[in-house]
MIKOL-714264 format. One line per field, with one value per residue (C-alpha): x, y, z; residue number from 1; residue in three letters. Coordinates in pm, 1 decimal. Layout:
// MIKOL-714264
u = (X; ...)
v = (Y; ...)
w = (Z; ...)
vokol = (NUM; ...)
torlum = (ALA; ...)
END
This chain:
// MIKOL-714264
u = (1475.2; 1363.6; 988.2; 818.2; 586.6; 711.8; 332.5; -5.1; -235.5; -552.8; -649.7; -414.0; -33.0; 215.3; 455.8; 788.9; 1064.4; 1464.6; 1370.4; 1182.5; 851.4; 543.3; 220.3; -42.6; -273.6; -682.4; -755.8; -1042.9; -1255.1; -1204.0; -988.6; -685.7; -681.9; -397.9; -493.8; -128.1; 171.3; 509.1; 372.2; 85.1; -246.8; -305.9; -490.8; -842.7; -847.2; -1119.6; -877.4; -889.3; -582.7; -486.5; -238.9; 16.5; -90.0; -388.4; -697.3; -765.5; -1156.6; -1458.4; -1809.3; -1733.5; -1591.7; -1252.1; -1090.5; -721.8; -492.3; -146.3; 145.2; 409.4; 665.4; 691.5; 538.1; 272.7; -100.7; -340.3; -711.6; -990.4; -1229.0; -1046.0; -1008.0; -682.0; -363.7; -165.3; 177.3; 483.7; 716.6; 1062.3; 1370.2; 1505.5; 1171.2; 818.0; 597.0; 283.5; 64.7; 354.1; 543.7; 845.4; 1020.3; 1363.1; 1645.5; 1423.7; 1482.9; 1211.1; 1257.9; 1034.9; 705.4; 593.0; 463.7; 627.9; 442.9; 3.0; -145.5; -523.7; -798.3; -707.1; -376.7; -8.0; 147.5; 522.4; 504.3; 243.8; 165.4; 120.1; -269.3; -407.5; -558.5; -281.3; -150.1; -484.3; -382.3; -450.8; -257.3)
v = (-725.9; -716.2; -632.4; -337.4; -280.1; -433.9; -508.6; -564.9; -487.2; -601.8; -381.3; -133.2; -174.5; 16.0; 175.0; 257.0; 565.5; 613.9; 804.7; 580.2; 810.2; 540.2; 608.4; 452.9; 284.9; 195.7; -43.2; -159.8; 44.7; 45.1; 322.9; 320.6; 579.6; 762.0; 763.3; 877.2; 1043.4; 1046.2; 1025.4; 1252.2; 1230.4; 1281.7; 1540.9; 1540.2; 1275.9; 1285.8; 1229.7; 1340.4; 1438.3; 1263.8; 1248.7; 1033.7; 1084.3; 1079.2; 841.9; 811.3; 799.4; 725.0; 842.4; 998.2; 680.5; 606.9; 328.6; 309.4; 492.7; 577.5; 724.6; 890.4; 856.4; 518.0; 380.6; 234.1; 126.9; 25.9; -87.8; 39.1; -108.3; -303.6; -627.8; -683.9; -691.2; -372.9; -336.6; -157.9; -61.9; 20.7; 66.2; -289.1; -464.9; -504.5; -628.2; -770.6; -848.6; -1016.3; -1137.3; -968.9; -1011.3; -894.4; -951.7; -1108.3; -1185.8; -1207.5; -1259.6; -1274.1; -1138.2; -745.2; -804.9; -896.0; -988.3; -959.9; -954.7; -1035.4; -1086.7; -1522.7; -1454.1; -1373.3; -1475.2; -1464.4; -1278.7; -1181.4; -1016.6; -718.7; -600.1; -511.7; -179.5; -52.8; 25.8; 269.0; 532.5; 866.0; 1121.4)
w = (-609.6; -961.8; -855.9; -907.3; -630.5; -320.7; -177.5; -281.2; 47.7; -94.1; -346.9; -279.0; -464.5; -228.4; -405.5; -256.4; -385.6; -346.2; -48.2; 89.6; 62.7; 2.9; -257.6; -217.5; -550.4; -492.7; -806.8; -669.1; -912.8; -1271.2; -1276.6; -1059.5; -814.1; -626.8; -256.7; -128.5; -284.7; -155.7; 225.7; 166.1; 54.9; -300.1; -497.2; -466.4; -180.2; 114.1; 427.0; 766.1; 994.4; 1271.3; 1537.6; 1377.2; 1021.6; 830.7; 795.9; 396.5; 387.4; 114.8; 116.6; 494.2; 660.9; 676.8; 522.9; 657.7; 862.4; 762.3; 947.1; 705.8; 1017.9; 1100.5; 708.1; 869.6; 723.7; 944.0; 809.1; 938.8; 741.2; 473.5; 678.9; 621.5; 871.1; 926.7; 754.2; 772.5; 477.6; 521.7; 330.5; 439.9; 586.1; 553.2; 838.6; 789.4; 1079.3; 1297.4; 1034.7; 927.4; 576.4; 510.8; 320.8; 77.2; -336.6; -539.5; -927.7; -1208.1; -1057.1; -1024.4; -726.5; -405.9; -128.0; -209.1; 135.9; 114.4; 399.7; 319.9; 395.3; 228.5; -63.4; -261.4; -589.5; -820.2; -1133.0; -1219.0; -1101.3; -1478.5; -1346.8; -1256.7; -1628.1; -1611.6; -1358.5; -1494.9; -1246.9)
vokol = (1; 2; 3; 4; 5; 6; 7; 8; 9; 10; 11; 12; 13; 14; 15; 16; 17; 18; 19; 20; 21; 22; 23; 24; 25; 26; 27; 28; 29; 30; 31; 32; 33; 34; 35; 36; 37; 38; 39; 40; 41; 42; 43; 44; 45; 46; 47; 48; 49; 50; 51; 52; 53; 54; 55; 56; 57; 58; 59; 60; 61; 62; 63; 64; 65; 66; 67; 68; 69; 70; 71; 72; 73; 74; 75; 76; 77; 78; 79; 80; 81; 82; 83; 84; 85; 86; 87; 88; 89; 90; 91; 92; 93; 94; 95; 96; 97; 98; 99; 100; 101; 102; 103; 104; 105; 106; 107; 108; 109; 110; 111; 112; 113; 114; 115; 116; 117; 118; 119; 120; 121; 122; 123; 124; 125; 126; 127; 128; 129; 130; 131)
torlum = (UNK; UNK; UNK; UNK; UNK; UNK; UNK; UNK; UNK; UNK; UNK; UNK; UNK; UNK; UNK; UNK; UNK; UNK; UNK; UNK; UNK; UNK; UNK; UNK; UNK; UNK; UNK; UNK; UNK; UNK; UNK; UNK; UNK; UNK; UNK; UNK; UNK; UNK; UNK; UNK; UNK; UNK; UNK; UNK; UNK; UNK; UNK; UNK; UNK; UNK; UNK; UNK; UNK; UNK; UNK; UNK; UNK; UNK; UNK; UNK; UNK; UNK; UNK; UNK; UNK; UNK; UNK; UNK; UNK; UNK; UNK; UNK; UNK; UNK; UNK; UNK; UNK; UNK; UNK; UNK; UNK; UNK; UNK; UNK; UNK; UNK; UNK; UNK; UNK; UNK; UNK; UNK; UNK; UNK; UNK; UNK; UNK; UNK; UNK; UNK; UNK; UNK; UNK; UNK; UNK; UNK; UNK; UNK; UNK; UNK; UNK; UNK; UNK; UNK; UNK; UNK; UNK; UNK; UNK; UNK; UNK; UNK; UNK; UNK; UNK; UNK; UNK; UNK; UNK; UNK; UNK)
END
């Protein structure tokens, strides 16, 4: 409720649409980047099939898995817990938040390698993304 990207994984806001299709943002350059676009990978992005979805990669070496099916991330090399988006849930790690209300921030949950937190603003990079 009343946020516009339901999680920050990192650096990476994870962006959810009315049919429940995720896109994923890097910001951790100076230029935001689209890494994934409605469940699949975005123009111009180095990825590599897999058997459950794709692995999203830089310079050869792959950064995260995701699996369009079950709206799953899982880091590879990111260091952070794996998450789960759904249209009523998100799962962090083994933590599970639904159901939940949060008001006044842009940001609902920012998951980070320290650990979770409850609202956020907006990332300022994210007002950059040239698509």
């Amino acid at each position: 409720m009343n946020v516009q990207i339901p999680l920050l994984w990192g650096k990476r806001a994870i962006i959810q649409d009315k049919k429940n299709r995720l896109s994923v943002i890097d910001l951790s350059e100076p230029k935001a980047k689209l890494e994934i676009l409605g469940d699949q990978p975005a123009p111009g992005i180095s990825f590599e099939p897999t058997f459950s979805g794709f692995k999203i990669l830089r310079d050869g070496l792959p950064l995260y898995l995701y699996d369009p099916t079950e709206k799953r991330l899982e880091s590879l090399a990111l260091g952070l817990p794996d998450c789960q988006v759904t249209a009523s849930a998100i799962r962090i790690g083994n933590n599970q938040f639904s159901d939940n209300s949060i008001v006044g921030f842009g940001v609902g949950l920012a998951v980070s390698t320290e650990g979770i937190s409850f609202g956020a603003p907006l990332p300022p990079g994210l007002a950059q993304l040239a698509v």
